[in-house]
ChimeraX commands (.cxc) that place a marker at each C-alpha (Angstrom):
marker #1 position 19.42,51.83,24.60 radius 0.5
marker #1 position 21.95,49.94,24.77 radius 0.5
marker #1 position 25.91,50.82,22.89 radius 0.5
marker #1 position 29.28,49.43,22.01 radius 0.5
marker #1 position 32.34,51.41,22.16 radius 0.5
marker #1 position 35.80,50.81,20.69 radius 0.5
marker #1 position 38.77,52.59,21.38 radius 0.5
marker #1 position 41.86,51.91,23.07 radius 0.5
marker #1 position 43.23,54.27,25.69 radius 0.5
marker #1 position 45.68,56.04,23.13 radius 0.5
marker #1 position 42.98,57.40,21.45 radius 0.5
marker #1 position 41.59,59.18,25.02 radius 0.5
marker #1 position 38.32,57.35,25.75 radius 0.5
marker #1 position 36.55,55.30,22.86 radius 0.5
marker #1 position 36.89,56.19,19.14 radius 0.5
marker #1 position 33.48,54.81,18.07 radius 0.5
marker #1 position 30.21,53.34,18.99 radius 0.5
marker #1 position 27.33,51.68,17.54 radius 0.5
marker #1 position 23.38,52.03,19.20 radius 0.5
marker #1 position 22.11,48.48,19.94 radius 0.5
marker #1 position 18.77,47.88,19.25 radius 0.5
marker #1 position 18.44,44.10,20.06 radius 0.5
marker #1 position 21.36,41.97,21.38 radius 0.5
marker #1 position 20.19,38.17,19.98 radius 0.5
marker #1 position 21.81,35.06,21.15 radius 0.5
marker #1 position 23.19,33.80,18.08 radius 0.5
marker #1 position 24.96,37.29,17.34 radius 0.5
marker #1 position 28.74,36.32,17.06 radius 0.5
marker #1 position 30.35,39.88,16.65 radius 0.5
marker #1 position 29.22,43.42,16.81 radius 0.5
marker #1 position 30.44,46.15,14.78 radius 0.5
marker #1 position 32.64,48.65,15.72 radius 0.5
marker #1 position 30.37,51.38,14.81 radius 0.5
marker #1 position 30.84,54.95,13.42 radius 0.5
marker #1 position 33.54,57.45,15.00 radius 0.5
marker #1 position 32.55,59.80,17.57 radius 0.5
marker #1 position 33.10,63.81,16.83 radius 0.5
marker #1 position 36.52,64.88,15.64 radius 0.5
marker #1 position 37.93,61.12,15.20 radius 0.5
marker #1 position 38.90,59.20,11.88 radius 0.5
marker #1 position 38.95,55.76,11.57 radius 0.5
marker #1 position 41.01,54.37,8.59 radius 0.5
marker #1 position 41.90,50.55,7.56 radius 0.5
marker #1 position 45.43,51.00,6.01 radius 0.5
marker #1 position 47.96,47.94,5.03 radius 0.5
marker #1 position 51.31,48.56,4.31 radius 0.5
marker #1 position 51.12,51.90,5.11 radius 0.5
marker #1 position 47.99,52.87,2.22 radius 0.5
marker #1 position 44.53,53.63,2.76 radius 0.5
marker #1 position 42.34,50.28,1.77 radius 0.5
marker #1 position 40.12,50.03,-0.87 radius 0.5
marker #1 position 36.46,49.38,0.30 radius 0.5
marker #1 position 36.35,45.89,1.14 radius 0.5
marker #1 position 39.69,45.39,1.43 radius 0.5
marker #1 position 41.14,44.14,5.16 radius 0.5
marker #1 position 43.62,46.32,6.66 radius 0.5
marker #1 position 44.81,47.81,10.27 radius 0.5
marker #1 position 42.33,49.60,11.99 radius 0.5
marker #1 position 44.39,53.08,12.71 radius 0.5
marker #1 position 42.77,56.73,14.49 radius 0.5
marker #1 position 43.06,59.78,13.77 radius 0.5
marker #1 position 42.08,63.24,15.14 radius 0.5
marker #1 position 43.09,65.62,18.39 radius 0.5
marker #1 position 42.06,63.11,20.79 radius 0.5
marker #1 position 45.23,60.86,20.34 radius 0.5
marker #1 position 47.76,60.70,22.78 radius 0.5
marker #1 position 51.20,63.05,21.73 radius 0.5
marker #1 position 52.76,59.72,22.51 radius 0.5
marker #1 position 54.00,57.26,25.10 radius 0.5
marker #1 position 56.47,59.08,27.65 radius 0.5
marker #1 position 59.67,57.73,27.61 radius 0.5
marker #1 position 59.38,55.34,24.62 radius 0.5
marker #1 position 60.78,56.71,21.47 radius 0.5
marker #1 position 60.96,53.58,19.43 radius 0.5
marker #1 position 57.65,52.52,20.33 radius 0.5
marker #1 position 56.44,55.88,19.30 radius 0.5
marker #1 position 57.67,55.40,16.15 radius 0.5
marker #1 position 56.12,52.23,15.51 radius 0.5
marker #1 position 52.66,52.82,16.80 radius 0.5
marker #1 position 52.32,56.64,15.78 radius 0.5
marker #1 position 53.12,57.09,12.11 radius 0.5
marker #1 position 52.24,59.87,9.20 radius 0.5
marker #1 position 49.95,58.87,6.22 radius 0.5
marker #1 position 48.83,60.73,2.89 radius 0.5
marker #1 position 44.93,60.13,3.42 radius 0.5
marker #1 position 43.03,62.18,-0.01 radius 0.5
marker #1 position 45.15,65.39,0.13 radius 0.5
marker #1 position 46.30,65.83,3.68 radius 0.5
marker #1 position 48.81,64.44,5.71 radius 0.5
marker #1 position 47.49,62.78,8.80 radius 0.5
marker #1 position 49.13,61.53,12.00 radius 0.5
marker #1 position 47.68,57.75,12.86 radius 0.5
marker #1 position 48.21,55.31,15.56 radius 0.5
marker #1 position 48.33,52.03,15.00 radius 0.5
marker #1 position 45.86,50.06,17.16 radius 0.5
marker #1 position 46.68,46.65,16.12 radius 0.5
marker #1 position 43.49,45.72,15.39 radius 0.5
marker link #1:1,2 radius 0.2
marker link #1:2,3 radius 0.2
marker link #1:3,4 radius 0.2
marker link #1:4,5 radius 0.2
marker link #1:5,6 radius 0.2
marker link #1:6,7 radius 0.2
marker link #1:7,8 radius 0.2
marker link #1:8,9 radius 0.2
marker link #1:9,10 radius 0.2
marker link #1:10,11 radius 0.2
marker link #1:11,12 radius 0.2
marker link #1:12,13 radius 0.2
marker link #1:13,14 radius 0.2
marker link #1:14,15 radius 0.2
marker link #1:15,16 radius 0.2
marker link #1:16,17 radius 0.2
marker link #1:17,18 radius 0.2
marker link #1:18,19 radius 0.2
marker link #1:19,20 radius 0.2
marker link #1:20,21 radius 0.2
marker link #1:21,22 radius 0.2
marker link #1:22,23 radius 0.2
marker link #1:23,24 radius 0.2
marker link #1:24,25 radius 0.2
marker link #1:25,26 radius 0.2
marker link #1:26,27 radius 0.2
marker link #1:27,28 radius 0.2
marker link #1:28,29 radius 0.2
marker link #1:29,30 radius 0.2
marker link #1:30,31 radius 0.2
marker link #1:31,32 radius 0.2
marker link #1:32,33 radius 0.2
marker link #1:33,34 radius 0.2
marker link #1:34,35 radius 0.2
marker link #1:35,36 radius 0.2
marker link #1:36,37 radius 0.2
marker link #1:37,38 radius 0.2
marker link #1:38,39 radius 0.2
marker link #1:39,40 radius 0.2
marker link #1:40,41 radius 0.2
marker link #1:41,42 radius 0.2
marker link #1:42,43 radius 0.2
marker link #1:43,44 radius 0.2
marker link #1:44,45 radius 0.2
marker link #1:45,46 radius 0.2
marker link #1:46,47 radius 0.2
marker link #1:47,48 radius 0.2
marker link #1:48,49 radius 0.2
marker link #1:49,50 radius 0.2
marker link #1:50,51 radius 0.2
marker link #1:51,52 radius 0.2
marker link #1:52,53 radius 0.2
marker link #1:53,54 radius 0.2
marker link #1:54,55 radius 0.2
marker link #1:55,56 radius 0.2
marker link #1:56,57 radius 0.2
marker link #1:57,58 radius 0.2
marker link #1:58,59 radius 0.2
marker link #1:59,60 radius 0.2
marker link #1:60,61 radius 0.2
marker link #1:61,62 radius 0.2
marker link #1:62,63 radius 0.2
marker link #1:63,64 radius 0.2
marker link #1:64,65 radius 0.2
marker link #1:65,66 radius 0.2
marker link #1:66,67 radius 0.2
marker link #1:67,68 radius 0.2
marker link #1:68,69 radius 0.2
marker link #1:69,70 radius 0.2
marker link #1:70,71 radius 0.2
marker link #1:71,72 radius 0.2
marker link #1:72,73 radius 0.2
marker link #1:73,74 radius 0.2
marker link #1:74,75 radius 0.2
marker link #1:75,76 radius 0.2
marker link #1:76,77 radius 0.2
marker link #1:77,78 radius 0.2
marker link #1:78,79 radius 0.2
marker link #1:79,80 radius 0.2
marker link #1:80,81 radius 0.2
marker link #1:81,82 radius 0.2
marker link #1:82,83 radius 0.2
marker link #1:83,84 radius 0.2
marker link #1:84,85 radius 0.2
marker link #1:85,86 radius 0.2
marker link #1:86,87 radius 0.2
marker link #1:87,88 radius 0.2
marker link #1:88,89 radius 0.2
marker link #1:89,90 radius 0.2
marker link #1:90,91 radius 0.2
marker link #1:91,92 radius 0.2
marker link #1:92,93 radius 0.2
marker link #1:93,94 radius 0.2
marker link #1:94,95 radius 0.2
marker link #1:95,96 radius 0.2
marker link #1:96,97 radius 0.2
view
């Protein structure tokens, strides 16, 4: 069986995957799947957790993110950010996506 992975390197490995069954010609995109163990995937914009739906930033969450990019301060700050998500404060990187 076949899988997709996402995840860029800040969050370790991949964040999530999705089994592929059949791969047809006239597929056009492939979702990103569900996150593996111990990762969250949240779509915030403006720094809020979306509504279902709604578009927003893909952004990851769990122990296997990075503690950071050595060296880079202000880069840190702008890619690795705190967010209210439900009750909890959570530390989330920005992937851009």
């Amino acid at each position: 069986m076949l899988r997709t992975c996402y995840g860029p390197t800040e969050s370790t490995t991949f964040a999530t995957y999705y089994p592929l069954c059949e791969l047809r010609d006239e597929d056009t995109a492939l979702p990103i799947g569900f996150p593996i163990q111990n990762t969250r995937v949240y779509l915030i914009d403006q720094g809020r957790l979306c509504e279902q739906g709604q578009s927003g930033e893909v952004c990851l969450a769990g122990p296997g993110l990075s503690p950071g990019y050595l060296g880079l301060p202000d880069v840190n700050r702008e890619r690795f950010f705190e967010c209210l998500i439900g009750e909890h404060q959570e530390r989330l990187y920005r992937t851009g996506d």
